[in-house]
ZADO-1210 file (C-alpha; in nm, 4 decimals, padded with zeros to 6 digits):
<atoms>
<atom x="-03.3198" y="-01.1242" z="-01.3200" code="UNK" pos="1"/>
<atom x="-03.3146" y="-00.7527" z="-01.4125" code="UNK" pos="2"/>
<atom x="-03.2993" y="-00.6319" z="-01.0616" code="UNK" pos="3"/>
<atom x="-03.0315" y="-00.8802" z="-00.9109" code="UNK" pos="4"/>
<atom x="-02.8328" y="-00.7611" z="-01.1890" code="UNK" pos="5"/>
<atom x="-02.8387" y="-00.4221" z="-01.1069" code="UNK" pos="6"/>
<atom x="-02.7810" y="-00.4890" z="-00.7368" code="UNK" pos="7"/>
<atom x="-02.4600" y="-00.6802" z="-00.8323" code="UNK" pos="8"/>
<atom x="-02.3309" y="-00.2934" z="-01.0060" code="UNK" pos="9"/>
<atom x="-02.4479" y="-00.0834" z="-00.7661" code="UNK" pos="10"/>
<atom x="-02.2677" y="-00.2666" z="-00.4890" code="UNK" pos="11"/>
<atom x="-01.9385" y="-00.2951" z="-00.7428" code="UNK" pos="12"/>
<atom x="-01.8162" y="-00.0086" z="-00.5762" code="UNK" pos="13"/>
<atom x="-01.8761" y="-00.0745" z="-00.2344" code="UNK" pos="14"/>
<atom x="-01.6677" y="-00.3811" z="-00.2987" code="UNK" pos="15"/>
<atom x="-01.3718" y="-00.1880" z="-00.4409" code="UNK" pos="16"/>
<atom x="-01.3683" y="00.0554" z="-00.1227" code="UNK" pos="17"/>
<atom x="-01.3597" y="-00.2491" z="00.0961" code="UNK" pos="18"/>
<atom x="-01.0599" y="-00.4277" z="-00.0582" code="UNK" pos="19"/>
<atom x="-00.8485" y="-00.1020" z="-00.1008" code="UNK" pos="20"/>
<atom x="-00.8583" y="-00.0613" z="00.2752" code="UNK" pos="21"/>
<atom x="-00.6702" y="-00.3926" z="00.2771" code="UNK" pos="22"/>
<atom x="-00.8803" y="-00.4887" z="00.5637" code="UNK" pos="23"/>
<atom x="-00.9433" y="-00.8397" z="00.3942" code="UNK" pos="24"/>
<atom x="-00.6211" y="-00.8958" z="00.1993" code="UNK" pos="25"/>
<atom x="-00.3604" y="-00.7237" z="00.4410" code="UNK" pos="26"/>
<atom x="-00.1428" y="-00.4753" z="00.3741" code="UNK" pos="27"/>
<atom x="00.0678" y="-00.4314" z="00.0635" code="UNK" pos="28"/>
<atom x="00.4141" y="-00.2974" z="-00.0218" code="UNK" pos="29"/>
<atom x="00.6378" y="-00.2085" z="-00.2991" code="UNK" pos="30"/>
<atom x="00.9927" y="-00.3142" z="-00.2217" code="UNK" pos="31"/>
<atom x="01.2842" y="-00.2379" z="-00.4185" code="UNK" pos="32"/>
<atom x="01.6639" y="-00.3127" z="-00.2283" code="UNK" pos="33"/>
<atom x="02.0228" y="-00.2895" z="-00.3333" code="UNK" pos="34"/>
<atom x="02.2388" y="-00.5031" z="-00.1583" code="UNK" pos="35"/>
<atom x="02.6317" y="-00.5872" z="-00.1091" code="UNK" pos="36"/>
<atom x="02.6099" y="-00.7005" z="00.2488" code="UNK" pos="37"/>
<atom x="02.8316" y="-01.0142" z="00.3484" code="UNK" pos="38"/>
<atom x="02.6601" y="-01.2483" z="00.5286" code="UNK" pos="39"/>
<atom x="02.5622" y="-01.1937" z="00.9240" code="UNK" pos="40"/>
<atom x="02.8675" y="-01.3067" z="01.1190" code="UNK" pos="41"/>
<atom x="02.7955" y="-01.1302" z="01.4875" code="UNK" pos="42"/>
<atom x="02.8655" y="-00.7319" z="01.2819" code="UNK" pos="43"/>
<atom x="02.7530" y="-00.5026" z="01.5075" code="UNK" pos="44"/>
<atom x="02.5414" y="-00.1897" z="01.4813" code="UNK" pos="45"/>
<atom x="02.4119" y="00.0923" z="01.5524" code="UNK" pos="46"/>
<atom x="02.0726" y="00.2873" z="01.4190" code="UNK" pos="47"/>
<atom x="02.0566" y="00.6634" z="01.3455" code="UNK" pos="48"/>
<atom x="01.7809" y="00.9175" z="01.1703" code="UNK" pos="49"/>
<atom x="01.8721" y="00.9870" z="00.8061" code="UNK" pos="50"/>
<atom x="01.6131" y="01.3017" z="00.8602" code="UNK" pos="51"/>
<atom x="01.7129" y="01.5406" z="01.0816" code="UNK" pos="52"/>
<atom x="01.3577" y="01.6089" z="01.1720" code="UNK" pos="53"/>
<atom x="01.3499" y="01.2259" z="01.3329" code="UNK" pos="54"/>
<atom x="01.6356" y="01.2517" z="01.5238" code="UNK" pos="55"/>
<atom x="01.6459" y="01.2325" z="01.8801" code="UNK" pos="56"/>
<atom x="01.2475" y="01.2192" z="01.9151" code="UNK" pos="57"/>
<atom x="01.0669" y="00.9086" z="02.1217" code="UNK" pos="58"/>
<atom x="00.9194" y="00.8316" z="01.8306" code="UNK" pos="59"/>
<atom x="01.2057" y="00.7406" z="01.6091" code="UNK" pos="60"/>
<atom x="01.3547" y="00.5120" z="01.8917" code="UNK" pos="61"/>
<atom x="01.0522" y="00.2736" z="01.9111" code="UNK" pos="62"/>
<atom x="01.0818" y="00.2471" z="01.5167" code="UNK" pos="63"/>
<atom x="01.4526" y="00.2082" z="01.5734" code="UNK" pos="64"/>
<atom x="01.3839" y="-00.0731" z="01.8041" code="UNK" pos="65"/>
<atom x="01.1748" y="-00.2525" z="01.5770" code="UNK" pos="66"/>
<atom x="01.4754" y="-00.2381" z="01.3059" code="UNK" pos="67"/>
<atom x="01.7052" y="-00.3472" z="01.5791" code="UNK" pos="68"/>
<atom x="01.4914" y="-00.6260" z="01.6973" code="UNK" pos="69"/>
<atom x="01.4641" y="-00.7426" z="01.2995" code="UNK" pos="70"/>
<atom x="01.8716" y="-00.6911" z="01.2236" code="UNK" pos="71"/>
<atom x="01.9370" y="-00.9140" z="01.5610" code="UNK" pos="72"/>
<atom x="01.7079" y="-01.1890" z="01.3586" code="UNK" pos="73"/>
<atom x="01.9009" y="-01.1732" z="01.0734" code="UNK" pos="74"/>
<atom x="02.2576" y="-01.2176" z="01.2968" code="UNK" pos="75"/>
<atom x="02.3623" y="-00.9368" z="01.3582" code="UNK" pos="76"/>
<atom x="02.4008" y="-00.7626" z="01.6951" code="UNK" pos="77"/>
<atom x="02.3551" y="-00.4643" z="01.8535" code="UNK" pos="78"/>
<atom x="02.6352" y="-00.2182" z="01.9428" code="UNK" pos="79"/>
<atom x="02.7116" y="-00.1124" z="02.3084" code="UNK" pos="80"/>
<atom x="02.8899" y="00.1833" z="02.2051" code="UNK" pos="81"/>
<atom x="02.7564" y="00.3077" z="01.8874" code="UNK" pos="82"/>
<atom x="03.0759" y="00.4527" z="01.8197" code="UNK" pos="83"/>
<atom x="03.2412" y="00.1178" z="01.7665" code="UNK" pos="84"/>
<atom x="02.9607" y="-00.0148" z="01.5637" code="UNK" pos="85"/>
<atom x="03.0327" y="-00.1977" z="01.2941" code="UNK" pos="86"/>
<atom x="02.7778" y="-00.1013" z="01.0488" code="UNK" pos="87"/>
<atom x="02.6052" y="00.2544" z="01.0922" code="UNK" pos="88"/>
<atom x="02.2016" y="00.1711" z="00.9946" code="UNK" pos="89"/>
<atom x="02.0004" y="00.4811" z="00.8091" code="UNK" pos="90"/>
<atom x="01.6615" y="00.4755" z="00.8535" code="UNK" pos="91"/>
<atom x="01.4107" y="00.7525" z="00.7689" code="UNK" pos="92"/>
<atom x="00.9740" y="00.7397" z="00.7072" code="UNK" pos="93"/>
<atom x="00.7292" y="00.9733" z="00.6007" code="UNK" pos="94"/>
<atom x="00.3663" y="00.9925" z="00.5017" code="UNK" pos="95"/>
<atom x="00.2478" y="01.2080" z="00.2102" code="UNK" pos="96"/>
<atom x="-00.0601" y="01.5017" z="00.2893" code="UNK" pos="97"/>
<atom x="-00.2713" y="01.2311" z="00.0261" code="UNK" pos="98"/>
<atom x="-00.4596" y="01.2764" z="-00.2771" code="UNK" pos="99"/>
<atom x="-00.8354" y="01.2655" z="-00.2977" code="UNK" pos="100"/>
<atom x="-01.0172" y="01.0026" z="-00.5141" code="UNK" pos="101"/>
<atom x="-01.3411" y="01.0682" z="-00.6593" code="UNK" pos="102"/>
<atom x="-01.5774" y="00.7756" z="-00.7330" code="UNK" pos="103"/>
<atom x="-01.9291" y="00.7086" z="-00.8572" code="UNK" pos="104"/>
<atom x="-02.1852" y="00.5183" z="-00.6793" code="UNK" pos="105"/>
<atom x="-02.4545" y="00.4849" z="-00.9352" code="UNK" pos="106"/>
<atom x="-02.2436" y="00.4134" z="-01.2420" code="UNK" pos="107"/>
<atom x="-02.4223" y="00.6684" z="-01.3989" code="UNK" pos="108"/>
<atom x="-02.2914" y="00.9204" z="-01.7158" code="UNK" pos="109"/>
<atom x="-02.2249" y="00.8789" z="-02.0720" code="UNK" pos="110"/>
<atom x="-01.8857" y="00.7157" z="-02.0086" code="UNK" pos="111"/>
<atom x="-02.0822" y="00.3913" z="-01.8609" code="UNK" pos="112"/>
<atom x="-02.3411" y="00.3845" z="-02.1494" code="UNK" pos="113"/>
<atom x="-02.0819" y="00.3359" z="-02.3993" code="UNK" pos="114"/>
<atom x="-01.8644" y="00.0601" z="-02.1680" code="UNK" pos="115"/>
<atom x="-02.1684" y="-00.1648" z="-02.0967" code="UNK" pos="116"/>
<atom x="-02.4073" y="-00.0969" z="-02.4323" code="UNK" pos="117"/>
<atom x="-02.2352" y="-00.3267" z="-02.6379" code="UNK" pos="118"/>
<atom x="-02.1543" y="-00.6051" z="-02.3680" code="UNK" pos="119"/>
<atom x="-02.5350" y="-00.5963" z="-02.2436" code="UNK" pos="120"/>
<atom x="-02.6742" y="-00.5961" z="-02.5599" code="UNK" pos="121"/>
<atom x="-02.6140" y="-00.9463" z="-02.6658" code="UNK" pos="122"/>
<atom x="-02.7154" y="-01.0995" z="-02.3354" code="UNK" pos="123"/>
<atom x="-03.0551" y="-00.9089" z="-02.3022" code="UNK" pos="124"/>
<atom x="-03.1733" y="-00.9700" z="-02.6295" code="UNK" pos="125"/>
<atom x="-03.2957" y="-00.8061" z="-02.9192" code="UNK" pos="126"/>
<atom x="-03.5405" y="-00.5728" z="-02.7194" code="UNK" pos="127"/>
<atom x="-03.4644" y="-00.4004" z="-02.3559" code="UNK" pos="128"/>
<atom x="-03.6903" y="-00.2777" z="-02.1140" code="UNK" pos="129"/>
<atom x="-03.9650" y="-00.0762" z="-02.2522" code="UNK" pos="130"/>
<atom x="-03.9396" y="-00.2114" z="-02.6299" code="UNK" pos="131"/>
<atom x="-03.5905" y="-00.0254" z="-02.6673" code="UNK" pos="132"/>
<atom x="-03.2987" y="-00.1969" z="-02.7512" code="UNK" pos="133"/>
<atom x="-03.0023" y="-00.2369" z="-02.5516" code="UNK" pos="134"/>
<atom x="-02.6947" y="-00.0533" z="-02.7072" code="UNK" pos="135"/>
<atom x="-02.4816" y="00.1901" z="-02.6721" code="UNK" pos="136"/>
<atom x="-02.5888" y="00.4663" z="-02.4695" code="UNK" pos="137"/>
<atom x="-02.9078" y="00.3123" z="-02.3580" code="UNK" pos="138"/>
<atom x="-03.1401" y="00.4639" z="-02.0848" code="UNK" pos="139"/>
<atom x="-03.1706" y="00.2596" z="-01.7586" code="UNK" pos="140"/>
<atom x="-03.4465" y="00.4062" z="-01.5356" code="UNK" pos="141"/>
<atom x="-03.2951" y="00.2337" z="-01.2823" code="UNK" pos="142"/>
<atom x="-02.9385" y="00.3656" z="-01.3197" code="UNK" pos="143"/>
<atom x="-03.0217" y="00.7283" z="-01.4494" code="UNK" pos="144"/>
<atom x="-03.3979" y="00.8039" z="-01.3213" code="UNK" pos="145"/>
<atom x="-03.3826" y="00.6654" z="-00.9687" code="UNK" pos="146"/>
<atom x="-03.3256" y="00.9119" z="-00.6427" code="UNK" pos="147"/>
<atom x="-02.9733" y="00.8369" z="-00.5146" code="UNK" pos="148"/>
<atom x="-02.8232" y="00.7093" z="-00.8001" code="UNK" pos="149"/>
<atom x="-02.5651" y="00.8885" z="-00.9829" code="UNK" pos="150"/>
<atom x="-02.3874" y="00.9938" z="-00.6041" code="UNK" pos="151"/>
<atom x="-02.0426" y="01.0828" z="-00.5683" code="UNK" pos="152"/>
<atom x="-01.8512" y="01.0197" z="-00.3217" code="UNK" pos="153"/>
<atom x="-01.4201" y="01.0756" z="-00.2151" code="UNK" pos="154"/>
<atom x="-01.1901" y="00.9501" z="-00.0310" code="UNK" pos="155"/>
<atom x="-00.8690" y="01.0263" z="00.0574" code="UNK" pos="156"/>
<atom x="-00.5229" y="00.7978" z="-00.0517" code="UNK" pos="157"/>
<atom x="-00.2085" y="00.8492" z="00.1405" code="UNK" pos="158"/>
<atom x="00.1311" y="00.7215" z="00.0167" code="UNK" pos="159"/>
<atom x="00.3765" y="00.6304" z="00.2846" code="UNK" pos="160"/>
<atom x="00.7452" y="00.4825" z="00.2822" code="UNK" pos="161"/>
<atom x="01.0199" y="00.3775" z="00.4409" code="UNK" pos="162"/>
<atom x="01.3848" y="00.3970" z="00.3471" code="UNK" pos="163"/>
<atom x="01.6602" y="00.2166" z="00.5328" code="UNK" pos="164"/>
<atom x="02.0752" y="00.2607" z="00.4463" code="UNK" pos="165"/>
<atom x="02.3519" y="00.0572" z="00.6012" code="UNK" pos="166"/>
<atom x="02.6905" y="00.1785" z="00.5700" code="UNK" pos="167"/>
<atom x="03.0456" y="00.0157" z="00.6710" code="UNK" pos="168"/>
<atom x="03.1739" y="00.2475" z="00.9396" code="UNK" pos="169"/>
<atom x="03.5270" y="00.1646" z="00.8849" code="UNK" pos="170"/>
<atom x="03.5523" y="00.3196" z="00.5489" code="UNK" pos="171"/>
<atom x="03.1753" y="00.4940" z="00.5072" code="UNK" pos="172"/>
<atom x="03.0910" y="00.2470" z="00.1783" code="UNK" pos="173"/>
<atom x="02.7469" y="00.1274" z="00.1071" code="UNK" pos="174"/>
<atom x="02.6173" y="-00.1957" z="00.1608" code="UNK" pos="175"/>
<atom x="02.2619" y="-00.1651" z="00.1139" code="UNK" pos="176"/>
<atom x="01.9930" y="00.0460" z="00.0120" code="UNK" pos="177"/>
<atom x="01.6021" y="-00.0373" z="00.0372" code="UNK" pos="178"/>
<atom x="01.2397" y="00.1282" z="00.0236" code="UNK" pos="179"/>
<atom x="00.9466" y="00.0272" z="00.0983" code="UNK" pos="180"/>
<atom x="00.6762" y="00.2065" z="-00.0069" code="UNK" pos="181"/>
<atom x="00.2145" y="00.1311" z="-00.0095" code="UNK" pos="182"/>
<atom x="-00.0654" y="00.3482" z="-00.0476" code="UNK" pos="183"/>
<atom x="-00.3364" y="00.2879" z="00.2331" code="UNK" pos="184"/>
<atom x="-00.6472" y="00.4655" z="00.3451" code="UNK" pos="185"/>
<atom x="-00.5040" y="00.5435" z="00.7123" code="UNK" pos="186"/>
<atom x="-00.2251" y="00.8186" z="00.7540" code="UNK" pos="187"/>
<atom x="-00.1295" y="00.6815" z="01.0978" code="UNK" pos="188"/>
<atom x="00.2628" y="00.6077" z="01.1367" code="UNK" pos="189"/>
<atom x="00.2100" y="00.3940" z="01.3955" code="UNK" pos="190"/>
<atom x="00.0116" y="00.1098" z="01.1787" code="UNK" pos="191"/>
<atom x="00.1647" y="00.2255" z="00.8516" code="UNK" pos="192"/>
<atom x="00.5921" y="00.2088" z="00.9708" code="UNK" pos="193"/>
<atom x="00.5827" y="-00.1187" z="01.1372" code="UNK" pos="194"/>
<atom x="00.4296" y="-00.2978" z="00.8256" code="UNK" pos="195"/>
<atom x="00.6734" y="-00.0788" z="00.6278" code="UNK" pos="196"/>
<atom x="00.9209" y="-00.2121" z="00.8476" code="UNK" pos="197"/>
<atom x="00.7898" y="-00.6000" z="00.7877" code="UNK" pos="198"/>
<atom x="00.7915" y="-00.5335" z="00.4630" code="UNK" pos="199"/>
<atom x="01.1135" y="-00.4267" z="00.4270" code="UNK" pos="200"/>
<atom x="01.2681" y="-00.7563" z="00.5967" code="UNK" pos="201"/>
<atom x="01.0663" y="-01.0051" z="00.4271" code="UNK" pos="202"/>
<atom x="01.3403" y="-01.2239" z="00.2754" code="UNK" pos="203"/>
<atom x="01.6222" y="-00.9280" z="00.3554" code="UNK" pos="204"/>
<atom x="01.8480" y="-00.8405" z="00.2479" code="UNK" pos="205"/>
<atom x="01.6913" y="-00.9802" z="-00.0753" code="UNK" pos="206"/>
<atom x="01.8892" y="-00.9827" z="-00.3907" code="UNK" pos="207"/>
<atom x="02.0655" y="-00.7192" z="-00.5685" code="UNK" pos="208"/>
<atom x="01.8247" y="-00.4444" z="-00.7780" code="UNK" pos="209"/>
<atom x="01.5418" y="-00.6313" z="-00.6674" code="UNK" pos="210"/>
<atom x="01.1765" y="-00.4853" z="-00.6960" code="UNK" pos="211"/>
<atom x="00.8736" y="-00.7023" z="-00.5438" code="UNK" pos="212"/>
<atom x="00.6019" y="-00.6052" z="-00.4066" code="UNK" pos="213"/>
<atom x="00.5234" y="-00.7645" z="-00.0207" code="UNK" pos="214"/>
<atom x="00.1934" y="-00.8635" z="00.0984" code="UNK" pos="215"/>
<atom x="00.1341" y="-00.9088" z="00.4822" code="UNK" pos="216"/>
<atom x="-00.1443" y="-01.0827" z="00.6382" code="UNK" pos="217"/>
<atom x="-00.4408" y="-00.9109" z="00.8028" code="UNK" pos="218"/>
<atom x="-00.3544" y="-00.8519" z="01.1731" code="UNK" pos="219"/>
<atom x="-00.5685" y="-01.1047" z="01.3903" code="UNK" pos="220"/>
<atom x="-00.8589" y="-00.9477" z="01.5846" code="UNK" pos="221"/>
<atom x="-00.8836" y="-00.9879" z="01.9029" code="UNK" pos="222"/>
</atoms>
């Protein structure tokens, strides 16, 4: 009993690591959109970089293309001049330098005596291992005494988002304004701005001052 139990917290963390990766529950996103588009009716338009630093590069046009190819599913259509485009599509993306995260791996310290003494205590009895009583505090000479226990390990969290602006081109006045923004373990545009991108168009244009949060489903193997 004592040593399953101690196997299910040391592997706790393991756990955690797995399901921030989203490997098993997909990817997640923070949307918030502002909207005052009128309905698809064949508009047409056209997609530009609202960073300098994106504009004109190969990479920008696939990511442009995968806006396009979402805007033509809503109804609307793209423009063969892009001066003559009826609605003039921002889009910009970026991916912080990320923060590191520190975590335990053998739950050890005084800061996990104190959270488990008085939950344990109850369940184990009157007496712990040894004759001494469970409580706050306690010594666990499997938690504190044991070699590799008490590691550390870090990992690093990157933040990435994705903003997108469409403007009227007759009269420059804004129709809609949306970011999407997650925090993953990868730093790679090319996974992390086509979710961003999926995100963004789940139920779009959305309604107006809207905040959800998106989830996407793993991407099939094989």
């Amino acid at each position: 009993m004592t040593r399953f139990k101690k196997f299910g917290l040391i592997a706790a963390p393991a756990l955690a690591l797995v399901s921030l990766s989203g490997c098993a529950t997909g990817f997640k996103a923070d949307v918030a959109r502002f909207q005052q588009l009128p309905a698809p009716a064949g508009q047409s338009y056209t997609i530009v970089a609202d960073d300098p630093r994106l504009s004109g590069g190969l990479e920008f046009s696939h990511y442009a293309e995968l806006v396009g190819q979402r805007l033509s599913q809503t109804g609307y259509v793209q423009a063969s001049d892009p001066a003559r485009a009826d609605l003039i599509v921002r889009v910009a993306y970026d991916v912080d330098t990320g923060r590191e995260k520190v975590r335990s791996t053998g739950f050890a310290g005084a800061g996990w005596g104190g959270g488990w003494g008085p939950g344990w205590g109850p369940g184990w009895g009157r007496r712990g291992y040894w004759g001494r009583p469970w409580g706050y505090g306690f010594y666990d000479p499997w938690l504190f005494g044991g070699a590799g226990y008490g590691d550390v390990s870090s990992y690093t969290v990157y933040t990435s988002d994705l903003s997108m602006k469409i403007d009227r081109a007759a009269d420059n006045r804004r129709l809609f304004e949306g970011k999407a923004q997650a925090q993953s373990l990868s730093n790679k545009l090319t996974y992390l701005v086509p979710n961003l991108i999926d995100a963004m168009f789940t139920n779009f244009p959305g309604q107006n001052g809207e905040s959800v949060k998106i989830t996407l489903p793993p991407e099939k193997k094989g």
